[in-house]
Backbone as CSV, one residue per row, in Angstrom:
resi,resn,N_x,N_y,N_z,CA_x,CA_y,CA_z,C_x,C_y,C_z
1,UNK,-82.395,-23.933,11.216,-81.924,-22.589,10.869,-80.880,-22.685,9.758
2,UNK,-80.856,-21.573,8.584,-79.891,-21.686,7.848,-78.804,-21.787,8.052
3,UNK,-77.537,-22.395,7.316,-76.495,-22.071,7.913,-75.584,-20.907,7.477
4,UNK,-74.586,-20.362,7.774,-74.227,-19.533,7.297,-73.060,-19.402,6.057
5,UNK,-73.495,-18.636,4.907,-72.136,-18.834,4.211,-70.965,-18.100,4.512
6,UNK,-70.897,-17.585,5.069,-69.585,-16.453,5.791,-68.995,-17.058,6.937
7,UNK,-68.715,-17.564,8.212,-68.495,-17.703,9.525,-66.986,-16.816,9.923
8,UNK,-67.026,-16.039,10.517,-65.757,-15.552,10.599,-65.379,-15.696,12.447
9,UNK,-64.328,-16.242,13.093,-64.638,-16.307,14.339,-63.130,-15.640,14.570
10,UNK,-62.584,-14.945,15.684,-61.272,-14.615,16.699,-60.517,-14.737,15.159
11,UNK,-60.639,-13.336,14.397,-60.182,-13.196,13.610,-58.708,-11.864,13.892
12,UNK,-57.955,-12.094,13.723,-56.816,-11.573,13.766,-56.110,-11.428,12.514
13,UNK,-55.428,-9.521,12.475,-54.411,-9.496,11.316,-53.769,-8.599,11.645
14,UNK,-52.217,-8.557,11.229,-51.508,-7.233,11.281,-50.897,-6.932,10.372
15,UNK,-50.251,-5.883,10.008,-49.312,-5.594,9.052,-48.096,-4.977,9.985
16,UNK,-47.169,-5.763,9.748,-46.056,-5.773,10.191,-45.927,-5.887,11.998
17,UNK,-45.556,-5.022,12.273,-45.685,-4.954,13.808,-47.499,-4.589,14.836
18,UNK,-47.464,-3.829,13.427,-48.973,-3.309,13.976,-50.360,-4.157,13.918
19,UNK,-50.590,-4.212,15.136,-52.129,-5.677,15.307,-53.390,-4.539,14.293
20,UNK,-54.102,-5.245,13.287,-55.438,-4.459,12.937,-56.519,-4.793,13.733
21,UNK,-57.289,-6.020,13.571,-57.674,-6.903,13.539,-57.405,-7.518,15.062
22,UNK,-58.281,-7.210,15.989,-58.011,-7.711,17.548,-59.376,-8.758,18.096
23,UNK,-59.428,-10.322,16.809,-60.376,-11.102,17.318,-61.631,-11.387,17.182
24,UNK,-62.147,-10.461,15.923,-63.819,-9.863,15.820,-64.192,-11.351,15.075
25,UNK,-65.280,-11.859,15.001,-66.465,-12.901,14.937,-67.606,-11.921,14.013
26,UNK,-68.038,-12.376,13.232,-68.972,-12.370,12.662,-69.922,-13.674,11.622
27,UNK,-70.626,-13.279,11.012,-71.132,-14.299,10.372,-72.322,-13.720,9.228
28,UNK,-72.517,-14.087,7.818,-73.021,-13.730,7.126,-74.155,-14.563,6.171
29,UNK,-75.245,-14.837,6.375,-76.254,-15.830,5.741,-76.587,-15.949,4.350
30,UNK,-76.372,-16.898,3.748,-77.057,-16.737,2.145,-78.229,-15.857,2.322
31,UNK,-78.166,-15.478,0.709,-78.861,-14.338,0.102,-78.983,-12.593,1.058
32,UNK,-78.347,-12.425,2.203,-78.195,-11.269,2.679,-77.324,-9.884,2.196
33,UNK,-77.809,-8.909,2.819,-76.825,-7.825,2.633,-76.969,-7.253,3.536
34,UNK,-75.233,-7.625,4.341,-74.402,-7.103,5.401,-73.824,-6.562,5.200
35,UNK,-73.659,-4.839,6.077,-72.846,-3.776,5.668,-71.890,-3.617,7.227
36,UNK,-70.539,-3.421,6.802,-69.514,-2.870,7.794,-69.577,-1.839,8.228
37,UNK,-69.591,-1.167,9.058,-69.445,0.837,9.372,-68.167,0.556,10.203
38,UNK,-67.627,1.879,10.198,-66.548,2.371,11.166,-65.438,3.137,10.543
39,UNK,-64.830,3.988,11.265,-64.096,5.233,10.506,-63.170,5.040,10.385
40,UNK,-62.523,5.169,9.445,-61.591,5.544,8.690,-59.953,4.799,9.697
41,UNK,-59.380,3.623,9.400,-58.710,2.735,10.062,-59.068,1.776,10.758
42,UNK,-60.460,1.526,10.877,-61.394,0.766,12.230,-60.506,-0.259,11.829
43,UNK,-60.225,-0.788,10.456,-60.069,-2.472,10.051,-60.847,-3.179,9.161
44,UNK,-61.974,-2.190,8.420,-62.968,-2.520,7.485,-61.959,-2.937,6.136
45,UNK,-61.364,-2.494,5.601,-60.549,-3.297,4.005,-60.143,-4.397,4.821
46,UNK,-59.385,-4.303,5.853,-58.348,-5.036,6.230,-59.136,-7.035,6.452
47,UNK,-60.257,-6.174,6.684,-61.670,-7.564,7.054,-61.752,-8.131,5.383
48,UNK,-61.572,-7.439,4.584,-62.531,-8.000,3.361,-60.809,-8.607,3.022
49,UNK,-59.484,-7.812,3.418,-58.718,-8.647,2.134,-58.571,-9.829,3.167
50,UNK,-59.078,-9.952,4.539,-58.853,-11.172,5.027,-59.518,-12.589,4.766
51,UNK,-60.679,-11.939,4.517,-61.688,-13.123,3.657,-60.981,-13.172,2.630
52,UNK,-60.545,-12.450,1.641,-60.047,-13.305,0.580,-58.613,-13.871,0.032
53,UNK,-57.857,-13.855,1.168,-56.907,-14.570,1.324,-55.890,-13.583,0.833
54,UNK,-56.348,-11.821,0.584,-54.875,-11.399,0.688,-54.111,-11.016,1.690
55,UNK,-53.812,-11.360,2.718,-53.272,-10.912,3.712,-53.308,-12.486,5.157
56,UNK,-52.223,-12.568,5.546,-51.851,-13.235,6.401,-52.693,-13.016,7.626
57,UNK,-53.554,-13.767,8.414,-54.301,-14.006,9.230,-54.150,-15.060,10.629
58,UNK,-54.956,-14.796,11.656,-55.128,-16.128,12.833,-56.597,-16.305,12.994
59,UNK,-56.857,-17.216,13.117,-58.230,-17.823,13.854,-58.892,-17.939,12.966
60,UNK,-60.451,-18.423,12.656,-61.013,-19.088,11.441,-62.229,-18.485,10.445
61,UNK,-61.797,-18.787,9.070,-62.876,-18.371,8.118,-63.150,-19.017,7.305
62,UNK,-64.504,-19.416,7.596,-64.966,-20.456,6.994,-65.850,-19.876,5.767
63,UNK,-66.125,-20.765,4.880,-67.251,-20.738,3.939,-67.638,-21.656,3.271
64,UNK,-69.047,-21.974,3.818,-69.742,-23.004,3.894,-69.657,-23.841,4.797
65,UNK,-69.074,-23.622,5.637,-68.255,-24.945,6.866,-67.276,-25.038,6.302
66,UNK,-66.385,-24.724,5.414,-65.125,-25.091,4.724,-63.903,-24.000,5.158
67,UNK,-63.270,-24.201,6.015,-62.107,-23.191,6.608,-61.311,-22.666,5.204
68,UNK,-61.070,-21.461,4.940,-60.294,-21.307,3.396,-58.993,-20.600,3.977
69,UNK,-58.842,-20.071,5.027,-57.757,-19.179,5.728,-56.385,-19.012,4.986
70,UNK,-56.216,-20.532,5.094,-55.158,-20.891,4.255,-55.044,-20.885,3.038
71,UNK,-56.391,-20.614,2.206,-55.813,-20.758,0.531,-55.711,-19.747,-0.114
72,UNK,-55.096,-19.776,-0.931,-54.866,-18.720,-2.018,-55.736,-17.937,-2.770
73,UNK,-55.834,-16.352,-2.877,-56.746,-15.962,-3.437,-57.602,-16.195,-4.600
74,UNK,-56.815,-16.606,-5.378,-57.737,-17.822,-6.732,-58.319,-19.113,-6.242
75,UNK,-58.124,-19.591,-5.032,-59.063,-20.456,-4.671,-59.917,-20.044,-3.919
76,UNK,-59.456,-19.136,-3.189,-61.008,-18.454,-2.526,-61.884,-18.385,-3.916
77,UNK,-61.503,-17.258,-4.584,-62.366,-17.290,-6.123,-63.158,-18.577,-6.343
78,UNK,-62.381,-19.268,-6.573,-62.982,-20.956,-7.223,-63.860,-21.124,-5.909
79,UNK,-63.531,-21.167,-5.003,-65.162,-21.193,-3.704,-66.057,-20.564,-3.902
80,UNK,-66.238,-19.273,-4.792,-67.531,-18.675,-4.722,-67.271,-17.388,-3.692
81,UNK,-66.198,-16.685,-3.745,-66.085,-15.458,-3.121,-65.397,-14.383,-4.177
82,UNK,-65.999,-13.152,-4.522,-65.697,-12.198,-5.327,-65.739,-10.551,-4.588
83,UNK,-64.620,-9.778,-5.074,-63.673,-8.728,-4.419,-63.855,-7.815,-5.068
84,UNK,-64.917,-6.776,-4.393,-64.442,-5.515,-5.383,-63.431,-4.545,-4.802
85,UNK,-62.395,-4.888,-4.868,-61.781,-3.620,-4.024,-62.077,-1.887,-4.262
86,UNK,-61.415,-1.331,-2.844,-61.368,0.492,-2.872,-60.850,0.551,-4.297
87,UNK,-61.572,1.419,-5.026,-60.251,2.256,-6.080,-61.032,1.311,-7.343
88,UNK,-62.193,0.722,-7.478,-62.012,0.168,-8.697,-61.963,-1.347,-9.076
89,UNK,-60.533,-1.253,-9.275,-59.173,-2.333,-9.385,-59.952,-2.847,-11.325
90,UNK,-60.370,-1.944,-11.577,-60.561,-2.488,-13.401,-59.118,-2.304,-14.275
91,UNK,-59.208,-2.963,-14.765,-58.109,-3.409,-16.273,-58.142,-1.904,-17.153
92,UNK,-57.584,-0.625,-16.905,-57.359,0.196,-17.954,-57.671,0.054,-19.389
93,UNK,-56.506,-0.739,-19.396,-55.954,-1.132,-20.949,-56.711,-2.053,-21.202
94,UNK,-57.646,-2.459,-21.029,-58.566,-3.901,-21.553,-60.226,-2.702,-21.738
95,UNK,-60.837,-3.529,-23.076,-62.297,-2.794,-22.958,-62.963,-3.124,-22.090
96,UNK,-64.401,-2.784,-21.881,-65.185,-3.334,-21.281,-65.610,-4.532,-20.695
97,UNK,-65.257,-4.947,-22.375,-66.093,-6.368,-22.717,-64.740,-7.470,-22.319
98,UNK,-63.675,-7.116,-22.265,-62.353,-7.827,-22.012,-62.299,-8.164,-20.547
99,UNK,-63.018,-7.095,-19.826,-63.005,-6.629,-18.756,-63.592,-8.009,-17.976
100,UNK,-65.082,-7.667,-18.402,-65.734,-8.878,-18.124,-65.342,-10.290,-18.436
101,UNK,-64.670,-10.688,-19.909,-64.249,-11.974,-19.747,-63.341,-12.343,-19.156
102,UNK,-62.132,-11.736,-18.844,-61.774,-11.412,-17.513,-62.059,-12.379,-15.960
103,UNK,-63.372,-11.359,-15.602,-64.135,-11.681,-14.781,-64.127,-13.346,-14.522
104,UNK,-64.592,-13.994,-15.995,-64.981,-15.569,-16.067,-63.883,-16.059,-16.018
105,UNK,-62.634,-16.323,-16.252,-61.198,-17.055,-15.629,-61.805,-18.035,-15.058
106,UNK,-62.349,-18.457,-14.224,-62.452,-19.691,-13.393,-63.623,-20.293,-13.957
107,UNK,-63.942,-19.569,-15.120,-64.989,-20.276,-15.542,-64.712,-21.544,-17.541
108,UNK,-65.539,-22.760,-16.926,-65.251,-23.470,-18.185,-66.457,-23.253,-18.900
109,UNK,-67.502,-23.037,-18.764,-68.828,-23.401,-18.739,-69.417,-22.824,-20.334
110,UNK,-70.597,-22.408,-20.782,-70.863,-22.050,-22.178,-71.884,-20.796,-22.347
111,UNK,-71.744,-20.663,-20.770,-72.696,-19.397,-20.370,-71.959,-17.816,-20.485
112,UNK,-71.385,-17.844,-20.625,-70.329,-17.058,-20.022,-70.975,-15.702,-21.167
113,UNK,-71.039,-15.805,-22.376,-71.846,-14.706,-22.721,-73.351,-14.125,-22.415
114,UNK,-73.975,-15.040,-21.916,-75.530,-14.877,-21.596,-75.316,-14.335,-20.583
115,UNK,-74.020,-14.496,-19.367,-73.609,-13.486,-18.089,-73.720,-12.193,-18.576
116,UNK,-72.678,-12.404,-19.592,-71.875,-10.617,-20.328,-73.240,-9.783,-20.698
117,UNK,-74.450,-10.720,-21.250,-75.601,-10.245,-21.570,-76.531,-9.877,-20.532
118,UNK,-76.094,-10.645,-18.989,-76.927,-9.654,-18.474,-76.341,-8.231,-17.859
119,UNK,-75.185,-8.603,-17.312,-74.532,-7.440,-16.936,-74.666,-6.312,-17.657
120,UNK,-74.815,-6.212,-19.373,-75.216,-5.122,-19.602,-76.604,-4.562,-19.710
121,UNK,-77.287,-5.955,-19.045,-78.918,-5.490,-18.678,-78.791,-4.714,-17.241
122,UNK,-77.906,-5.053,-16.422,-77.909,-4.261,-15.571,-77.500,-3.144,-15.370
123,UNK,-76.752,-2.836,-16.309,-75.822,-1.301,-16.404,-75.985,-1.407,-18.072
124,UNK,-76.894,-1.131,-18.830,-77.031,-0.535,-20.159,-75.680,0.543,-20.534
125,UNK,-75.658,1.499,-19.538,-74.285,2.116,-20.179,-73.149,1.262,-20.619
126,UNK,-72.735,0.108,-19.887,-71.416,-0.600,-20.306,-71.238,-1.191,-21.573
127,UNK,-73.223,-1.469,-22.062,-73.131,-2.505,-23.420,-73.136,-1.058,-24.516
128,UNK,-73.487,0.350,-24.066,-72.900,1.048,-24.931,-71.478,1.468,-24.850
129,UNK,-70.816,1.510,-23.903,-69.083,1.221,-23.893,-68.531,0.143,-24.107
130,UNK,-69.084,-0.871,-24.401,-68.276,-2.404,-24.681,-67.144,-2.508,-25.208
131,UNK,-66.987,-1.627,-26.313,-65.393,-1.592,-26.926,-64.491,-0.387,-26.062
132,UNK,-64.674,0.151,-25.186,-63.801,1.633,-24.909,-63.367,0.980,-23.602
133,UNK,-62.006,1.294,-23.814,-60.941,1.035,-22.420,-61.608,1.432,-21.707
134,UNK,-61.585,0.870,-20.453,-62.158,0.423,-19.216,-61.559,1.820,-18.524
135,UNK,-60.445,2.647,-18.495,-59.654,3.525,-18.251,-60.111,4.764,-18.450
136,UNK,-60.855,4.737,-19.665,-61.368,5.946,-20.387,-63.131,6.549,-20.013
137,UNK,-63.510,5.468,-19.020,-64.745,5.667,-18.371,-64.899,6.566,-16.935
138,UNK,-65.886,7.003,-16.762,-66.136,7.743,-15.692,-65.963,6.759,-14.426
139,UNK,-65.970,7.664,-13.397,-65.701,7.108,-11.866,-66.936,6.128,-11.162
140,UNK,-67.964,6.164,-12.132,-69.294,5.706,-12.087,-69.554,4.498,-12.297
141,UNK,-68.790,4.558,-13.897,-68.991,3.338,-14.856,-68.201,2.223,-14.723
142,UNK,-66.916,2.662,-14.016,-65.858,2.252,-13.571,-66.517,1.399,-12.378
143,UNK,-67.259,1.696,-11.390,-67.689,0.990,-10.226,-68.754,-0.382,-10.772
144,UNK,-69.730,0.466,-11.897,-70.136,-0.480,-12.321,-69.968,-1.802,-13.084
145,UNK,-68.464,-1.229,-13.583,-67.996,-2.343,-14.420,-67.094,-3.564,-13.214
146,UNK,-66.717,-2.459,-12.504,-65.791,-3.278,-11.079,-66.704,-4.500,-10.681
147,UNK,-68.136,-3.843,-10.052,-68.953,-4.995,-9.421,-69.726,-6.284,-10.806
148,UNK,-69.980,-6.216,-11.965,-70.114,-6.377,-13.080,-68.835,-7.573,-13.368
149,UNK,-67.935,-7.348,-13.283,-66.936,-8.114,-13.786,-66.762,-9.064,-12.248
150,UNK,-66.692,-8.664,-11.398,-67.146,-9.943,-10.125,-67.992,-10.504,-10.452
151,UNK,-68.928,-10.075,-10.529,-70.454,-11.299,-10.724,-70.043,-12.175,-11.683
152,UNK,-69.087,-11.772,-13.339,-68.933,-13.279,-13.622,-68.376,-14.011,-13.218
153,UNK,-67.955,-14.380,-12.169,-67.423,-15.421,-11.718,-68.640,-16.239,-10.400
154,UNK,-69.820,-15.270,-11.374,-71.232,-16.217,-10.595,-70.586,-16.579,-8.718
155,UNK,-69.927,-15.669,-8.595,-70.172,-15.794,-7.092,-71.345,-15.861,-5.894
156,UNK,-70.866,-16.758,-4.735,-72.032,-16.905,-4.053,-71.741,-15.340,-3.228
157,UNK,-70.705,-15.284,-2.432,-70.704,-13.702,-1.583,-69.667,-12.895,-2.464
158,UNK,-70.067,-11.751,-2.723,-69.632,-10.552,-2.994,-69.007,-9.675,-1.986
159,UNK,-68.011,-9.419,-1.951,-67.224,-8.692,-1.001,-67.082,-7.315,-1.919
160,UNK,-67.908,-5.993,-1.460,-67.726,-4.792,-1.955,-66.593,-3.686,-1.128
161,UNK,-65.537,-2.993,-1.180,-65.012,-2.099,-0.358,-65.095,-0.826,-0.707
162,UNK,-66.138,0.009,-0.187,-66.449,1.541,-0.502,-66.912,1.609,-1.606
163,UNK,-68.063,0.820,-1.854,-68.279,1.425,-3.551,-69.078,2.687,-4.000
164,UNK,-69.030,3.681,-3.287,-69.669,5.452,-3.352,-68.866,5.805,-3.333
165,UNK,-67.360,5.257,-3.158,-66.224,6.319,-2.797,-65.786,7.307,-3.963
166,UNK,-65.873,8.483,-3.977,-65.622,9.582,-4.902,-66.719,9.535,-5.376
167,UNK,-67.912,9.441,-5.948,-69.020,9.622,-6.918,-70.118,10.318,-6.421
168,UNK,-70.741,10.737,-7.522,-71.675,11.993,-7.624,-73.214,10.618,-6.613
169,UNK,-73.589,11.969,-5.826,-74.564,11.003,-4.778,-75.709,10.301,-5.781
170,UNK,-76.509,10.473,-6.823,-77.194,10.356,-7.588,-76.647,8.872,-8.607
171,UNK,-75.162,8.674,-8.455,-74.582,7.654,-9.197,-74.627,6.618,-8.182
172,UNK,-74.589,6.649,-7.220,-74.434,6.278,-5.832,-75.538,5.626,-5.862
173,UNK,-76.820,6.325,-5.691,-77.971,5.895,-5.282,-78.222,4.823,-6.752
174,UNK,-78.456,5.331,-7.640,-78.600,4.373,-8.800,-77.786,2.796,-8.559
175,UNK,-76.542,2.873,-8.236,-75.853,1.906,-7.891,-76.353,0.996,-6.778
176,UNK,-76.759,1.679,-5.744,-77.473,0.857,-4.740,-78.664,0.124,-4.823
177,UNK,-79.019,1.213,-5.543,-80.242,0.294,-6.072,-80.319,-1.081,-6.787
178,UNK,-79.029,-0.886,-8.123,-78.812,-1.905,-8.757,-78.499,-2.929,-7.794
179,UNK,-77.711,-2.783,-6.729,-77.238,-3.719,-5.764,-78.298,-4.717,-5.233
180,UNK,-79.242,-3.970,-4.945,-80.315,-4.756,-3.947,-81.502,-5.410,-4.907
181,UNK,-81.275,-4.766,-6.522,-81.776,-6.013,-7.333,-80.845,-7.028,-8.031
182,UNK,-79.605,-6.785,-7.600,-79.085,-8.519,-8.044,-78.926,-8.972,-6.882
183,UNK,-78.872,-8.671,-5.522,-78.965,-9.366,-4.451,-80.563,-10.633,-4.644
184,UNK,-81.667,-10.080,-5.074,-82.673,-10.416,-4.901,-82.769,-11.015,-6.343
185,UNK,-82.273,-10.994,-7.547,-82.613,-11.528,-8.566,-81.960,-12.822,-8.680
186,UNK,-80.378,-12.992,-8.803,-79.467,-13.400,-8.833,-79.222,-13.883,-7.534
187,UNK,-79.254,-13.219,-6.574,-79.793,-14.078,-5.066,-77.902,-13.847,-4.825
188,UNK,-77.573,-13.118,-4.854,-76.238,-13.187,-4.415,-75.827,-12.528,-3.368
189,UNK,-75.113,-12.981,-2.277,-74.991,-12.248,-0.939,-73.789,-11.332,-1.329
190,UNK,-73.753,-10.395,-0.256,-72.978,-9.534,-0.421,-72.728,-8.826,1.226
191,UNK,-71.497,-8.591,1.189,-70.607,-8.011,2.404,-70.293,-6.891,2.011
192,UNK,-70.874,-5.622,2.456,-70.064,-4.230,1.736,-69.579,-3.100,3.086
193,UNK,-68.490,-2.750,3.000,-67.856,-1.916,3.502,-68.291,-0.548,3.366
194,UNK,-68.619,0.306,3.726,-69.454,1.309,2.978,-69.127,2.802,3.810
195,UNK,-69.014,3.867,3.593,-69.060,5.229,4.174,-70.196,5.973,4.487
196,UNK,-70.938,5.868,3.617,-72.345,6.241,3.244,-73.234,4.982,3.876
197,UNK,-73.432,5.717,5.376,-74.112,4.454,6.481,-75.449,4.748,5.982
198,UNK,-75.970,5.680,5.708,-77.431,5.613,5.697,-77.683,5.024,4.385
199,UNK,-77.365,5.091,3.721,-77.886,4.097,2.249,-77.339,3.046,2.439
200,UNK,-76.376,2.608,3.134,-75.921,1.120,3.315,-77.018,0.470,3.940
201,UNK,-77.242,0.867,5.364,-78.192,1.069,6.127,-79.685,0.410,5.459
202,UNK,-79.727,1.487,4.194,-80.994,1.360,4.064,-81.516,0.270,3.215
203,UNK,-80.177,-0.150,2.853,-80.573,-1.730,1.676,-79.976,-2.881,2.358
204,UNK,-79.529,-2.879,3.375,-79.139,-3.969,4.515,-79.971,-4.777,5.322
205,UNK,-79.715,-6.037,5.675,-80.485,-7.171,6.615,-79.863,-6.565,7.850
206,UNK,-78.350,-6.651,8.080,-78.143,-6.699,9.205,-76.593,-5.462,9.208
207,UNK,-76.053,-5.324,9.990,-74.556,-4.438,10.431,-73.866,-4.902,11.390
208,UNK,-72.649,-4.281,11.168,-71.424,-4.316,11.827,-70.966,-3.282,12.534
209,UNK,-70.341,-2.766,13.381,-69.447,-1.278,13.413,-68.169,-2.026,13.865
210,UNK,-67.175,-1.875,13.317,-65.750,-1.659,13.378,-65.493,-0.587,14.600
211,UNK,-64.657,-0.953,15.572,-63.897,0.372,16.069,-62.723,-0.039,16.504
212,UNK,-61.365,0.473,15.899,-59.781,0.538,16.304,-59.811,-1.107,15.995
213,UNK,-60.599,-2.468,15.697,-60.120,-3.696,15.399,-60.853,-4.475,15.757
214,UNK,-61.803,-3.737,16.488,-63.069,-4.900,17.378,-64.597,-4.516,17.456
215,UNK,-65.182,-5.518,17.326,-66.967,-4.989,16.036,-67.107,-4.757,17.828
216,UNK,-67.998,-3.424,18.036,-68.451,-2.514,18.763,-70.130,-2.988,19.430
217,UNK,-70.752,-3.034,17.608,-71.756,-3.295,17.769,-72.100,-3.680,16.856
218,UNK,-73.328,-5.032,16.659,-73.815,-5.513,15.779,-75.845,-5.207,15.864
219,UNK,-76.539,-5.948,14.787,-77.749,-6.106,14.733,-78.062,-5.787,13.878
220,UNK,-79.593,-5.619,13.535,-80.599,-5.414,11.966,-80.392,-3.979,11.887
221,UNK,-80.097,-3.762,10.250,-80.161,-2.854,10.104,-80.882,-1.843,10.821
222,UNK,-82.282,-1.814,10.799,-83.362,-1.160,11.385,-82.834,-0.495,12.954
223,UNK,-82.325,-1.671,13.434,-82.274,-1.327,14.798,-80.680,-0.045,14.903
224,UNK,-79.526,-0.477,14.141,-78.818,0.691,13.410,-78.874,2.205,13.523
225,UNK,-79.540,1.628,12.382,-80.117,3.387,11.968,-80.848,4.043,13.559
226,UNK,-81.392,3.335,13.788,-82.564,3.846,15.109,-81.482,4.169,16.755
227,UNK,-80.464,3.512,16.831,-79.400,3.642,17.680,-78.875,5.169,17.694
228,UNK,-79.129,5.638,18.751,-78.866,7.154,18.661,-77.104,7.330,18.680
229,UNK,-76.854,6.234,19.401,-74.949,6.811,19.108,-74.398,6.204,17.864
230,UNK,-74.913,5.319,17.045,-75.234,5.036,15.403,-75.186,6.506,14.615
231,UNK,-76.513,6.924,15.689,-76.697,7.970,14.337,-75.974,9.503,14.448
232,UNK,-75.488,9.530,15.478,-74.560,10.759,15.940,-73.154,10.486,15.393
233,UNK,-72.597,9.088,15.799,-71.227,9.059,14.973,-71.336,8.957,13.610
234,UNK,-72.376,8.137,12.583,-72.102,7.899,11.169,-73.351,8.488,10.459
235,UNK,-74.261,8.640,11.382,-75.461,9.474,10.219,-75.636,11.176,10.132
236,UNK,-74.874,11.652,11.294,-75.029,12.872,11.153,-75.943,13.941,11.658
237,UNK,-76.655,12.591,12.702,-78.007,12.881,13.524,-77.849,12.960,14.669
């Protein structure tokens, strides 16, 4: 059986006095896409900045078999883990194209434009914004450039947090789509946090639900969606 590139086991976090994070286990397989659910405080950001080493943690996270708990968020990076955080998190004041080289920092290599070249195969709008502050783009382009500028750093898992958040449903869907062809082209796994359960749902291997700090319920997507108290709390059914 494969092994897994994610392992997360009796994971614990708090901020300050307050416990988030009460122990949850999971685990995430090359080339998949695993989506988080749960409302609004469950502990879903709080999971992704724990994988990547922003935030002080207990118990173990591995990747690859390699415990990283302890290292620093630029070495998570250098492992092959990339962050899109809530909100964006793009460079204003930098163009597009800055944006993306950016992205490559950890990279020495000679590829690094043939990346930039595909990324704007994947989002054509950006290689017509290439020179325009990153700032001066829509809430759209902005997401696209967010997940875009992760990938150069040719990551193996992609850690997404809310990426529909604020956008027109139609930008959304386009986006998802793009998602589940660089998952499958580029073969890159991805962990996404998501609001929008049914399109998460619907381009997902497997799920999570978050509730108050402790995963509720897991399994295949399929089985998810089909869960009637699934679909009463997050689908609307």
């Amino acid at each position: 059986m494969t092994s897994p590139i994610l392992h997360v086991e009796d994971l614990k976090a708090t901020y300050g006095p307050v416990q988030v994070l009460h122990g949850i286990d999971f685990t995430v397989f090359p080339k998949e896409i695993v989506v988080v659910l749960g409302a609004n405080g469950a502990g879903k950001t709080t999971t992704l900045r724990s994988i990547s080493g922003m935030i002080q943690t207990s118990g173990r996270i591995e990747l690859n078999g390699e415990e990283t708990r302890n290292l620093t968020p630029s070495e998570i990076v250098r492992r092959g883990v990339a962050h899109v955080p809530q909100g964006r998190g793009t460079f204003p004041e930098l163009t597009v194209e800055e944006n993306l080289k950016v992205g490559a920092f950890i990279r020495t290599d000679k590829d690094i434009k043939i990346d930039i070249d595909t990324c704007y195969e994947n989002y054509p709008v950006l290689y017509e914004r290439k020179t325009q502050m990153a700032g001066s783009l829509s809430g759209g382009e902005q997401q696209m450039l967010a997940v875009s500028r992760a990938l150069m750093s040719r990551p193996q898992l992609l850690l997404m947090d809310e990426p529909s958040l604020g956008l027109a449903p139609q930008i959304v869907e386009d986006l998802f789509t793009r998602f589940v062809a660089i998952n499958r082209e580029q073969e890159t796994t991805m962990l996404i946090v998501e609001q929008n359960a049914q399109l998460a749902l619907d381009i997902a291997n497997r799920g999570y639900v978050l509730e108050s700090g402790r995963i509720s319920v897991e399994g295949k997507a399929e089985e998810l969606i089909n869960d009637d108290a699934i679909r009463r709390a997050y689908l609307g059914a």
